[in-house]
C-alpha positions as CSV (number, residue, x, y, z in Angstrom):
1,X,33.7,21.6,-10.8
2,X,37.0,22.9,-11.8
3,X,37.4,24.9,-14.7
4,X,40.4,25.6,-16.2
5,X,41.7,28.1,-18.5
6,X,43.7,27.3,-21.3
7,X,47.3,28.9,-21.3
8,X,48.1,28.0,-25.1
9,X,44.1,28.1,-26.4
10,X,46.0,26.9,-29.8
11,X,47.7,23.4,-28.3
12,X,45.7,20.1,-28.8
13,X,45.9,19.3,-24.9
14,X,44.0,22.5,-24.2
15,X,41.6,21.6,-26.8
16,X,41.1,18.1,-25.5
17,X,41.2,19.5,-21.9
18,X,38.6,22.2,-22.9
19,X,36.3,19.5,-24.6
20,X,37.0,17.1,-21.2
21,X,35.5,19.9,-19.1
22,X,33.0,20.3,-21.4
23,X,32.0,16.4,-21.6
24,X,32.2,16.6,-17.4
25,X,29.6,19.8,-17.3
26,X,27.6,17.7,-19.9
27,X,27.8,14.7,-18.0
28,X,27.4,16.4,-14.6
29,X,23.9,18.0,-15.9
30,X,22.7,14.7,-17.7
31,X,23.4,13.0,-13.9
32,X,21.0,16.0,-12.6
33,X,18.3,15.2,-14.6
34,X,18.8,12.2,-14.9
35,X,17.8,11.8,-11.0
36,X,14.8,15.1,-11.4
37,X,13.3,12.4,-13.8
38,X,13.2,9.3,-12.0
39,X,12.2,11.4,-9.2
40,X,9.0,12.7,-11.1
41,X,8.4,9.0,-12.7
42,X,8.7,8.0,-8.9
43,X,6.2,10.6,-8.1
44,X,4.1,9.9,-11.2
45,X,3.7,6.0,-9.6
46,X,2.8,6.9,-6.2
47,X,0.0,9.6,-8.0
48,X,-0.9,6.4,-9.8
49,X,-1.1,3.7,-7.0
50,X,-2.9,6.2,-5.0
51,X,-5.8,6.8,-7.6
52,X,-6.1,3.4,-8.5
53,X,-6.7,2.9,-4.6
54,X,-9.0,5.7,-4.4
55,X,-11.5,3.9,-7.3
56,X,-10.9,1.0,-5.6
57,X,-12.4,2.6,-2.8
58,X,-15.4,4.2,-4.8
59,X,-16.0,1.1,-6.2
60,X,-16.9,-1.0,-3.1
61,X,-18.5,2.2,-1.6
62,X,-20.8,2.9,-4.4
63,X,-21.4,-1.4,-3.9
64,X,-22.1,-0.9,-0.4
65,X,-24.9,2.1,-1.4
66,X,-26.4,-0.4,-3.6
67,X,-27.0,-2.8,-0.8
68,X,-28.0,-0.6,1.2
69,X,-30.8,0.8,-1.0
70,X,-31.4,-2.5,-1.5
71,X,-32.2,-3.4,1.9
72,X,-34.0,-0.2,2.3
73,X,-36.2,-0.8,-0.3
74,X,-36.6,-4.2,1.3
75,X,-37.4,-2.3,5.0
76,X,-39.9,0.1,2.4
77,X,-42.2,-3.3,0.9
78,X,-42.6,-4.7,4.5
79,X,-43.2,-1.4,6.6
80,X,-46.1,-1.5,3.5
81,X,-47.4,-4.4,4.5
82,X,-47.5,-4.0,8.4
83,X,-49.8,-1.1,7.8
84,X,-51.9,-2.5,5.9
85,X,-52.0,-5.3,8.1
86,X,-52.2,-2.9,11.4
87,X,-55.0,-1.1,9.3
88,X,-57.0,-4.1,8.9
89,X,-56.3,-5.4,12.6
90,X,-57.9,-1.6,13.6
91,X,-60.7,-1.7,11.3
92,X,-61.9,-5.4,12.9
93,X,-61.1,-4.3,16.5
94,X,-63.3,-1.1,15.8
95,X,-66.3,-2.7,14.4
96,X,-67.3,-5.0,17.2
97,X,-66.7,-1.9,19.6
98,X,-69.0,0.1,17.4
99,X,-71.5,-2.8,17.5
100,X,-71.2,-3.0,21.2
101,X,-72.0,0.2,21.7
102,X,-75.3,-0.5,19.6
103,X,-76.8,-2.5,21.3
């Protein structure tokens, strides 16, 4: 930007040219951050889209762990069962062998 020195500091153009140079520095650095500001509210949206789509994320992960716990419990009950079942199958295939071996 140009600056100019007055050659009569005293005349009114100089004063209005001083306060035009003045107004364009002004404006000049209100156009800078002007821009530094919608960058950072730019920024500040994509920070903000990308959290929201990281607990989006967690969200259906920590579903995903439920159901799985779920269905593990699930597996748990019926692994129960089968050994009690196989238990019971063993204890009635070993008492007719021990009875066998009686007589």
């Amino acid at each position: 930007m140009l600056i100019r020195t007055p050659q009569n500091p005293g005349s009114l153009a100089d004063k209005q040219d001083i306060q035009r140079d003045r107004l364009l520095r002004s404006t000049a650095r209100l156009d800078v951050s002007s821009r530094r500001l919608d960058n950072s509210l730019r920024i500040g949206e994509d920070a903000e889209n990308t959290g929201a789509g990281i607990l989006r994320d967690l969200k259906e992960q920590t579903e995903q762990i439920k159901r799985t716990r779920e269905q593990l419990d699930k597996s748990d009950t019926y692994l129960e069962k089968s050994m009690k079942t196989l238990k019971e199958m063993s204890r009635r295939y070993v008492r007719p062998l021990h009875i066998y071996r009686l007589q």
